[in-house]
C-alpha positions in Angstrom: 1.6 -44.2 -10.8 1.5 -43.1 -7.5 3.6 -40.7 -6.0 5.9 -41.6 -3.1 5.9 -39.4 0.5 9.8 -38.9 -0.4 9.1 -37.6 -3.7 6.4 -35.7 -2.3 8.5 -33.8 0.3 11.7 -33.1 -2.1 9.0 -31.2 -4.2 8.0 -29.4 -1.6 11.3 -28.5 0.0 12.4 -27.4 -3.3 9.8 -24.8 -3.8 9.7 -23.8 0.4 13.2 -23.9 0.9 13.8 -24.0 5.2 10.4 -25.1 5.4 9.7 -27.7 8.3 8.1 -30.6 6.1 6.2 -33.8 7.4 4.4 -36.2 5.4 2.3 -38.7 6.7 0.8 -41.7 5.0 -2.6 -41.5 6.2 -3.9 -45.0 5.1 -0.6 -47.1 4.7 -1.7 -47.5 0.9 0.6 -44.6 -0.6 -2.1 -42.8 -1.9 -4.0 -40.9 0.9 -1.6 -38.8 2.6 -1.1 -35.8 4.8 1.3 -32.7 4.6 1.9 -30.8 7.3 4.4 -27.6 6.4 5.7 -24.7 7.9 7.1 -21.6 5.9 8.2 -18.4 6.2 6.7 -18.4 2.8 3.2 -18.5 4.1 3.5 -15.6 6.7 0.8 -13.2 5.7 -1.3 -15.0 3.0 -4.7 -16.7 4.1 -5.1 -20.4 4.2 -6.6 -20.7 0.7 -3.1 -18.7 -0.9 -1.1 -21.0 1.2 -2.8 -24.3 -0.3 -2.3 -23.0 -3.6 0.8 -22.4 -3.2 0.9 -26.0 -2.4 -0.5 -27.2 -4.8 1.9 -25.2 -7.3 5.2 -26.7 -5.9 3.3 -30.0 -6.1 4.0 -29.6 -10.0 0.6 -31.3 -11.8 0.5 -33.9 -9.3 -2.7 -33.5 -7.8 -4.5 -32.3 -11.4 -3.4 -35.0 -13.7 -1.0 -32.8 -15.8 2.4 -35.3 -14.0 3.3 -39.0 -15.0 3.5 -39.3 -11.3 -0.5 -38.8 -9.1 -1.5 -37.9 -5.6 -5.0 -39.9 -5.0 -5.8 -37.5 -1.8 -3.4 -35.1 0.1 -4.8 -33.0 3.5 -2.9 -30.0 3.9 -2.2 -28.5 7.2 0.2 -25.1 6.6 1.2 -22.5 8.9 3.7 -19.8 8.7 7.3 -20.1 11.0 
């Protein structure tokens, strides 16, 4: 099942609380999207620690370990 952009961003907001959280639906399908987030959270750690941390708040999403599944999801992080 795919995963909506809401359901996407509560996830995220839960792990990156006061995080500035966008998500864009890149091909109007609900599977390709984009998630642009800013985080104190990320100040200090390279771009590969921030996208894992990503990808840890995302909860098995992207890997196949959740009921609910991300087809594609660009990342674009930065630290507030």
């Amino acid at each position: 099942m795919a995963m909506a952009a809401d359901d996407i961003k509560a996830l995220l907001l839960e792990s990156f609380a006061g995080a500035q959280v966008e998500i864009i639906d890149l091909a109007g399908d609900g599977n390709h999207y984009k998630a642009v987030i800013a985080s104190e959270q990320f100040a200090g750690k390279s771009r590969v620690a921030q996208h894992q941390m990503v990808y840890a708040a995302l909860k098995g999403a992207m890997d196949g370990t959740n009921d609910a599944q991300l087809h594609a999801l660009a990342l674009e992080t930065k630290a507030l």
